[in-house]
N, C-alpha and C positions, 0 to 999 in steps of 0.2 A: 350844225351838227347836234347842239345840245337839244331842240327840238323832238330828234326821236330818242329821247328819250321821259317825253311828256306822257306816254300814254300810261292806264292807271296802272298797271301793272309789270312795264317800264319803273315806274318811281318807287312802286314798293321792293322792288327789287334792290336798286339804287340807294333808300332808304335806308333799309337796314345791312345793305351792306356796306357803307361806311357813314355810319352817325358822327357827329363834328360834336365836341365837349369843349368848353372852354375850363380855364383853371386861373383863378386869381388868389389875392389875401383878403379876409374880410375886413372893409372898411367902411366908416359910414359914407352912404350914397349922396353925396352933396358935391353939386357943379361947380360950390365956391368952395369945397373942402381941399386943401392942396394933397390930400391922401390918398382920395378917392381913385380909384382906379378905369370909373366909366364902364363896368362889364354891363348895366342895364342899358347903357346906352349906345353902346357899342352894338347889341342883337337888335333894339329896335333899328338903330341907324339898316342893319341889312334886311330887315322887317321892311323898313320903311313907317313904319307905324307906332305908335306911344302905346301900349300894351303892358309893361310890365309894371308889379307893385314897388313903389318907394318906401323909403325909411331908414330908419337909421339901424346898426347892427345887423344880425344875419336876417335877412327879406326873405330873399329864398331858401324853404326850408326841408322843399322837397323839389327831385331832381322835374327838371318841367324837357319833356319831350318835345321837340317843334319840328313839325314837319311842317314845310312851303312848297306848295303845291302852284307855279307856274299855269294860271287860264288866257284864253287870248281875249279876252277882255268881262265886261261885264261888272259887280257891284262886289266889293271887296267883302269874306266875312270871315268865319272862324269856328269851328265846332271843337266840344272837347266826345275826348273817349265815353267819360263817366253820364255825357247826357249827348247821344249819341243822333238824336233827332232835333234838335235844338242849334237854330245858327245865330251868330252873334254877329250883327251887322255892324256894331256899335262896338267899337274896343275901349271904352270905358269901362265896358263891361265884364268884356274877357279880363282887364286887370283885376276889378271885382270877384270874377269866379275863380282867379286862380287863389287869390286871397282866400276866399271860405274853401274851397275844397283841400286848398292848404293846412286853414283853422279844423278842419273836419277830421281830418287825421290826428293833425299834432294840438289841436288843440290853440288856446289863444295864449303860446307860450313863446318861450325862445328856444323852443328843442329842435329837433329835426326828426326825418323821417325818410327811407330810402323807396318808399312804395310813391312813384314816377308820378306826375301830369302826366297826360295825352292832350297836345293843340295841334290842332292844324288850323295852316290859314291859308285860303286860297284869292291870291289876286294876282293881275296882271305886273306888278311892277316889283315881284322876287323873281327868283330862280328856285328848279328844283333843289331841294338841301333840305336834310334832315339834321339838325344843333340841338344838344343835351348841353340843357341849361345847370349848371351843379352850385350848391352851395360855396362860397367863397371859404381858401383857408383861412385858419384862425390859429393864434397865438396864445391865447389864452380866453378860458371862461368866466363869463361874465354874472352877473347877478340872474338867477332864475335859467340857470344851464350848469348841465350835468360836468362834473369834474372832465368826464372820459369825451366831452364836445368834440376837442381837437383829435383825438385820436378818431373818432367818428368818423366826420366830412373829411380826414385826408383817406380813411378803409373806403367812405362810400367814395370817393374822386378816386381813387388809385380802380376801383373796381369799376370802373368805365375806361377809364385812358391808358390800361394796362393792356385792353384787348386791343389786338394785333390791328382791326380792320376801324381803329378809331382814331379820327384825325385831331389831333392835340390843337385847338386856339388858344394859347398862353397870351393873355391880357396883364399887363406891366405900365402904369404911369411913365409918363413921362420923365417928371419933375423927381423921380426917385432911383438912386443907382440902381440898375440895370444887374449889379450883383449881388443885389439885396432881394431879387426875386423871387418868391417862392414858387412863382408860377413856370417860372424857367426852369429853377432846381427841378421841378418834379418832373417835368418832362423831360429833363435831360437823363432822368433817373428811368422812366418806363420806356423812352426813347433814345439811346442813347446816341443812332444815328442821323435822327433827328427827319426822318423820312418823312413822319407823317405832325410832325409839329410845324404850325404859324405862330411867329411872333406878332404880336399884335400891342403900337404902341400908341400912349393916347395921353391925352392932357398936353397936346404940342403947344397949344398957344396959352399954356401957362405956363411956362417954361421963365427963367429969371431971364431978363432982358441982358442983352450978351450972348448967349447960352444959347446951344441947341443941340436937336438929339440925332445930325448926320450920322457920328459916326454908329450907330448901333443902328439906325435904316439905310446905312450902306455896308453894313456887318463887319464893320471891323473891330466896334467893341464886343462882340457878341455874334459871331456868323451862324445862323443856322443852311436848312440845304435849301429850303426857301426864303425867299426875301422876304425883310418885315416888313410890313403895312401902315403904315401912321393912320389916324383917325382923329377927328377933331370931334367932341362932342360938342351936343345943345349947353348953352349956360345955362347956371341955375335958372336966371331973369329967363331964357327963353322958353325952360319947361314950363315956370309959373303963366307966361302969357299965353302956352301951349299952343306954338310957334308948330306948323307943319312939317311935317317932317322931311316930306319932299320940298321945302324950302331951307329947311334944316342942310339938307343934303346938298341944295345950290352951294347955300354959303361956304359947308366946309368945303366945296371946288371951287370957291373963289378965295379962300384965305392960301390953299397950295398953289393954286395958277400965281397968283399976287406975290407969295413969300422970296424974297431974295434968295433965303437958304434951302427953300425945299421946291423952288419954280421946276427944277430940275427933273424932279420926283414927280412931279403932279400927275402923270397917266399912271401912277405904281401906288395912288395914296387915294385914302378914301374908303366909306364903307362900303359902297357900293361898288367900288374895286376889287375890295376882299368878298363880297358875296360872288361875285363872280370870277374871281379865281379861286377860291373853293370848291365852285360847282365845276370848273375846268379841271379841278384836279382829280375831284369824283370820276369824271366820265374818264376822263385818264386811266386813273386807276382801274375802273370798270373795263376798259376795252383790253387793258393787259391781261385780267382775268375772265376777260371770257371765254375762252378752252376751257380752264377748269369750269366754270361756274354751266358752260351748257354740258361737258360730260357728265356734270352734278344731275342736271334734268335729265337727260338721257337717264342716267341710273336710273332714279326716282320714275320716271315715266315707264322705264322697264319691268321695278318692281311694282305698278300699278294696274300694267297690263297681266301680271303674273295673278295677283290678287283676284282681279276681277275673272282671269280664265278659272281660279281658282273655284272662287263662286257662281261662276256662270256667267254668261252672258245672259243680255232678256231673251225672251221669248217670245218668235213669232207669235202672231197672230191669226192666222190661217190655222187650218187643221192639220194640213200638209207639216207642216211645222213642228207641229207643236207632237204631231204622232211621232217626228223624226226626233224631236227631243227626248221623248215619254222612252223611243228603243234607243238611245245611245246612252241614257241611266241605266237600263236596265242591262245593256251589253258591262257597261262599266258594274256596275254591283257583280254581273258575272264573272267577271274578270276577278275582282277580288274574291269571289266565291272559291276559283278553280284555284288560283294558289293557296288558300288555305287547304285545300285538298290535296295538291300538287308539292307542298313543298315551301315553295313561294312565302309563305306565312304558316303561322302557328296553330296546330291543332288538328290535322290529319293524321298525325302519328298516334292518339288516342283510339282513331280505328284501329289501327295496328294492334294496339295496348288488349282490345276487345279479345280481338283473336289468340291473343298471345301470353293473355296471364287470365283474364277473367273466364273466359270460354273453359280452357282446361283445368279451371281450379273448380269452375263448376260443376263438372264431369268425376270430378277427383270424391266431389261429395254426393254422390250418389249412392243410395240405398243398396247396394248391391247385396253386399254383405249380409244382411238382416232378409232381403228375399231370398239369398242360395243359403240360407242356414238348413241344417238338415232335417228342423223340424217343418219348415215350410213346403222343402225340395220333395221330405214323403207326402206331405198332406195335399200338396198340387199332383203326384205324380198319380197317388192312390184315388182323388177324385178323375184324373184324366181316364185310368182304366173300368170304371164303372162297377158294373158285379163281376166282370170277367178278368183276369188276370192276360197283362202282355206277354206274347208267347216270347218275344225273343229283347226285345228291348219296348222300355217306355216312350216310343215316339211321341204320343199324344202329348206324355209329360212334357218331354225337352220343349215341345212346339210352346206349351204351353209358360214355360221355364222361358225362355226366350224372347216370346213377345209380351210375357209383361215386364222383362228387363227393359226393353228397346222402348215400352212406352216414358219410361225415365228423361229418356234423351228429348221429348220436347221441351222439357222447362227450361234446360241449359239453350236448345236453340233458339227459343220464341225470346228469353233473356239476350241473347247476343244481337237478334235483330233490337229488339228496343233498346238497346244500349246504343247501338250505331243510328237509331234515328235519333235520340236525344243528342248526340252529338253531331248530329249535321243541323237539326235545329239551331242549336249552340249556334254553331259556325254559320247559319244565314243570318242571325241575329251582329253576331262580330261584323260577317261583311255587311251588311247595312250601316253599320255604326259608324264603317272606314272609309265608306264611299262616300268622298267629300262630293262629289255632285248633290248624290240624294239630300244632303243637307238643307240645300233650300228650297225642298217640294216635302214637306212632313206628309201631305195625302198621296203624292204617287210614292213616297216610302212605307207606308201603313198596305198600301195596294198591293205593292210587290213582294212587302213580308206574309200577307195573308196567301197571296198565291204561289210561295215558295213554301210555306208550311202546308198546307191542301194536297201540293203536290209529293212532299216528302210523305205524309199519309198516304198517301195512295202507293207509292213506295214500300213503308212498309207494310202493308195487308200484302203487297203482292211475295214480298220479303216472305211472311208466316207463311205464305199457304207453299211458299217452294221448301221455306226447308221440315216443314209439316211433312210433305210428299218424302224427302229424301227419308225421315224415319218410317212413314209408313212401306217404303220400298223397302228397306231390310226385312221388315214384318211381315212383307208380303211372298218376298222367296230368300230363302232360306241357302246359304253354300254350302250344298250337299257334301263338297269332299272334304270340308272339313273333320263332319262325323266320321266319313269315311275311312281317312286316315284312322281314326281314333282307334277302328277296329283293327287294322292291321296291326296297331304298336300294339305289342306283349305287355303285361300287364304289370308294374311292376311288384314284387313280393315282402312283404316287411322281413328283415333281418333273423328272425327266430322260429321263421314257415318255411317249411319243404314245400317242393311244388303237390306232392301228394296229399299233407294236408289242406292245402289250398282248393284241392278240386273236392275233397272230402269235404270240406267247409260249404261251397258252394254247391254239392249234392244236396246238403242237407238243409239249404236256404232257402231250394231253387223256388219256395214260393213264397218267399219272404223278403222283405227288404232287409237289408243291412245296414250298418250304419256305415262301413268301406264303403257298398255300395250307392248308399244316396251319396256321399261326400265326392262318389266317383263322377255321380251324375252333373253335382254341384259345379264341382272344376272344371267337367266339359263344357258346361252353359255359361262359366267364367270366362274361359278361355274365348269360347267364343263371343264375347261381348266385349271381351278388349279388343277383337279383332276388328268389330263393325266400330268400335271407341273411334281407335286411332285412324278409320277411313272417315269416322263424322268429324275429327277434328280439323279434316281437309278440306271436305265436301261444304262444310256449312259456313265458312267464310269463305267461299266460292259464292255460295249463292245468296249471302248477303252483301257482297261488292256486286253481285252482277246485279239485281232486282233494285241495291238502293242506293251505292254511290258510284255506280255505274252509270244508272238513269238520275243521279241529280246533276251528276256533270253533264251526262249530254241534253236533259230535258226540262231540266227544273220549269223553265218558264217557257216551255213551247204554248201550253195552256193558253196562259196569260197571253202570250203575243196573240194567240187564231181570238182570243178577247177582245182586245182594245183593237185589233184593226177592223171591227164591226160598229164600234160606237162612236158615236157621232162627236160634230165640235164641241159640244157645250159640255160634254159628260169629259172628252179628254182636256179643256180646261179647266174643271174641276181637281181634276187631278194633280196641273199642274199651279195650284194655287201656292204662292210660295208665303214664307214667312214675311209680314211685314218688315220686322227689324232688319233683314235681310235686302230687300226693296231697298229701305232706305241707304243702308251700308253701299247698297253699288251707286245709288243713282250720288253720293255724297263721293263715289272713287271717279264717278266717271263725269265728274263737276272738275274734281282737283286733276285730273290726267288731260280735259278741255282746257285748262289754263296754263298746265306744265307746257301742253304743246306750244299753244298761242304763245306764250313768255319764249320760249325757243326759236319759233317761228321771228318772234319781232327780234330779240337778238342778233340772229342768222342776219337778219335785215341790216340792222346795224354794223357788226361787221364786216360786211362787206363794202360798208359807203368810204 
């Protein structure tokens, strides 16, 4: 069973989801010390291999990472993180490098440091497992270490074996009470159910003659929920004659088979017992959590699939393709175009704003006043009649009165059309910005903003010349019954005139202007230009939605499309040249979404064996 889970990415899974930390007291490392605890020889024993540095006080001073990577045969080696093309055939030497890359951080001191090793080591004769190697507790500091030592290595050990998904190796001598442990305490303390703690006990056959340690590898001095493990380390003399380790390994199965008191135990004892029921308990663990851990992929594969529709998928390569790409950008920019106009998003209502405050304030300030003043009203009316006086009224004048009011009205109109094109420019500008498509083609979004600005031009010239026409059509004919009317209504009299002197008045005027009379003329030609006023304040945003956001919604980019479906491949992959950085973002999404599958895929597999 534990097989599939060899492959590479199998392990890294496995790896880091339950890393194995041992937790001991620091003592010095000596075979013949009765103190010692064995933790360096305890990881090579499930190594298999002599690897680690000796010495006396704290050795290890940074946390060492070890992953054992299971091959089905071939030459044993070892690479570290920090020299990541470099393989160490020779583990005399991985002890070496872990020493200086040790000394590289901390220095050639007795301090610590919590920035990790990285080893791995791949041979036939481990198992998959991943063990965080931690510095031993400590009692007190020594010469050339920091008062706050202890407080240290227990913050950096507690900050490994507190997390939930880490399996506690508490290493305890033999030869010393069992409730004197500090490696028990603490895991009793982060662990209190003791789920994911091994006892692990060593130094059996130095044990005082008499004496042995059944009852606590039978748990009844001490039960955790897993059984303890005995281990018998290499002697000093055998490290010094550096005695192999896979003989190392016979022997201590020949001092358990052999033991009176522990004959009994001997398939439950041994390091190479414990490497393998650790990596049993890994995949244990592992297969209870696999529902969560594949709906985890699920997710993450769904939010990758999302990302990349985000940004696109690639791009054929045919022309076919790539035209159908080039119109489904440009449908999408459309789309964001139309709700900015619709409603949808922000900034339609500015046209609004055009019509509805700027238009009629513009209007509001027009010269009128200062052309119907009464000195102007005589001086236009007296040039319209030439040498001869008008027999009955100044028609010529009023025409004249009239159509140079009505020529006022283009500046307010020709202003309301460029107002509404600066603001759909605005707004094709917005929707390019928001169309996450167009993001990763910067040339077909330059393409499409030049041909949605071209065609808004063209928009508004057509815009000027309609509502150009609407004021030349007032100027052109004139609403006779307005005058008409004028004539019927009675005239009205100022308060202190009899009608008799009023016709007396005008007897004696009848070839003069007046100053009643021009003022009279004035009001008419007022009157009637508020009239054509309030018909242009209707008329002209009529015919700047029909002529320009009328035709940007339905046409903006008709142009452009009868364009690009005439040119050729090479010209429409130009277009769609995308952002490198962008290239590389998806081809690095759709690397990790090929492995999210594949890790699912072998899971799925697992599962069900």
């Amino acid at each position: 069973m534990l097989k599939k889970f060899k492959s590479k990415k199998c392990k890294i899974l496995a790896s880091s989801f339950l890393p194995v930390s041992r937790i001991t007291k620091q003592q010095p490392i000596d075979g013949n010390n009765p103190q010692s605890s064995g933790k360096s020889s305890v990881l090579e024993s499930v190594v298999g291999r002599d690897f680690l540095p000796r010495g006396s006080g704290i050795v290890t001073r940074r946390p060492l990472v070890l992953q054992l990577h299971k091959t089905d045969g071939g030459a044993e080696y070892a690479e570290f993180l920090h020299a990541p093309k470099k393989k160490f055939p020779e583990f005399a030497a991985v002890r070496q490098e872990i020493a200086d890359e040790t000394d590289r951080i901390t220095g050639k001191t007795k301090q610590i440091s919590n920035v990790p090793i990285h080893l791995s080591i791949f041979s036939p004769n481990v198992v998959d497992l991943t063990l965080i190697d931690l510095p031993g507790l400590t009692k007190v500091a020594v010469e050339g270490q920091h008062e706050s030592i202890v407080e240290d290595i227990e913050m950096m050990v507690r900050s490994y074996v507190e997390k939930p998904n880490c399996i506690i190796l508490a290493i305890s001598p033999a030869n010393q009470d069992i409730a004197t442990s500090d490696a028990i305490k603490l895991a009793k303390e982060v662990d209190p159910t003791g789920e994911r703690t091994f006892g692990v006990l060593t130094k059996l056959d130095l044990m005082d003659k008499g004496t042995n340690a059944l009852d606590v590898l039978e748990g009844r001095a001490y039960k955790l929920q897993h059984p303890w493990v005995g281990i018998v380390n290499r002697s000093q003399a055998d490290i010094n004659k550096n005695v192999d380790m896979m003989a190392a390994r016979r022997k201590e199965q020949e001092y358990f088979e052999s033991s009176p008191e522990y004959g009994h135990l001997a398939h439950k004892m041994g390091a190479e017992y414990l490497a393998k029921l650790l990596s049993k308990h890994l995949e244990t663990v592992i297969r209870q959590r696999i529902p969560s851990i594949i709906a985890l992929i699920n997710k993450t594969i769904d939010e990758l699939n999302a990302e990349l529709d985000r940004i696109g998928r690639p791009v054929g390569v045919d022309g076919g393709a790539q035209l159908y790409t080039i119109l489904e950008m440009c449908r999408a920019f459309d789309r964001v175009f139309k709700e900015h106009l619709e409603g949808g998003r922000p900034g339609g209502d500015r046209i609004y704003g055009v019509f509805d405050h700027q238009l009629p304030a513009a209007l509001k300030k027009l010269p009128f006043d200062r052309h119907l003043s009464t000195s102007n009203v005589k001086k236009v009316i007296s040039e319209a009649d030439g040498y001869q006086p008008h027999l009955i009224a100044p028609e010529q004048g009023y025409r004249r009165l009239i159509d140079g009011s009505l020529g006022f009205f283009k500046g307010p109109a020709e202003a309301s059309v460029d107002a509404v094109h600066a603001i759909l420019k605005e707004l094709v500008r917005k929707s390019l910005a928001e169309t996450q498509e167009l993001k990763r083609f910067p040339s077909l979004q330059s393409d499409i903003a030049a041909a949605a600005n071209e065609a808004l031009d063209r928009f508004r010239d057509e815009s000027r010349k309609t509502v150009s026409r609407l004021v030349e059509m007032e100027s052109s004919y004139l609403t006779v019954e307005f005058f008409r009317k004028l004539q019927t209504e009675p005239e009205k009299l100022p308060a202190n005139q009899t009608q008799a002197q009023a016709q007396a008045q005008a007897a004696s005027n009848v070839d003069r202007y007046s100053d009643n009379h021009l003022r009279k003329i004035g009001s008419n030609v007022s009157a009637y230009i508020n009239m054509v006023c309030d018909t242009l304040k209707n008329t002209i945003p009529k015919a700047v939605v029909y002529c320009q956001v009328r035709e940007a919604r339905r046409s903006l980019l008709n142009q452009f499309y009868s364009q690009i479906g005439r040119r050729e491949k090479e010209q429409l992959g130009k277009m769609l040249d995308e952002d490198p950085s962008l290239m590389g973002k998806r081809e690095a999404i759709a690397k990790r979404l090929e492995l999210y599958k594949s890790a699912r895929d072998e899971i799925d597999a697992v599962a069900w064996k």
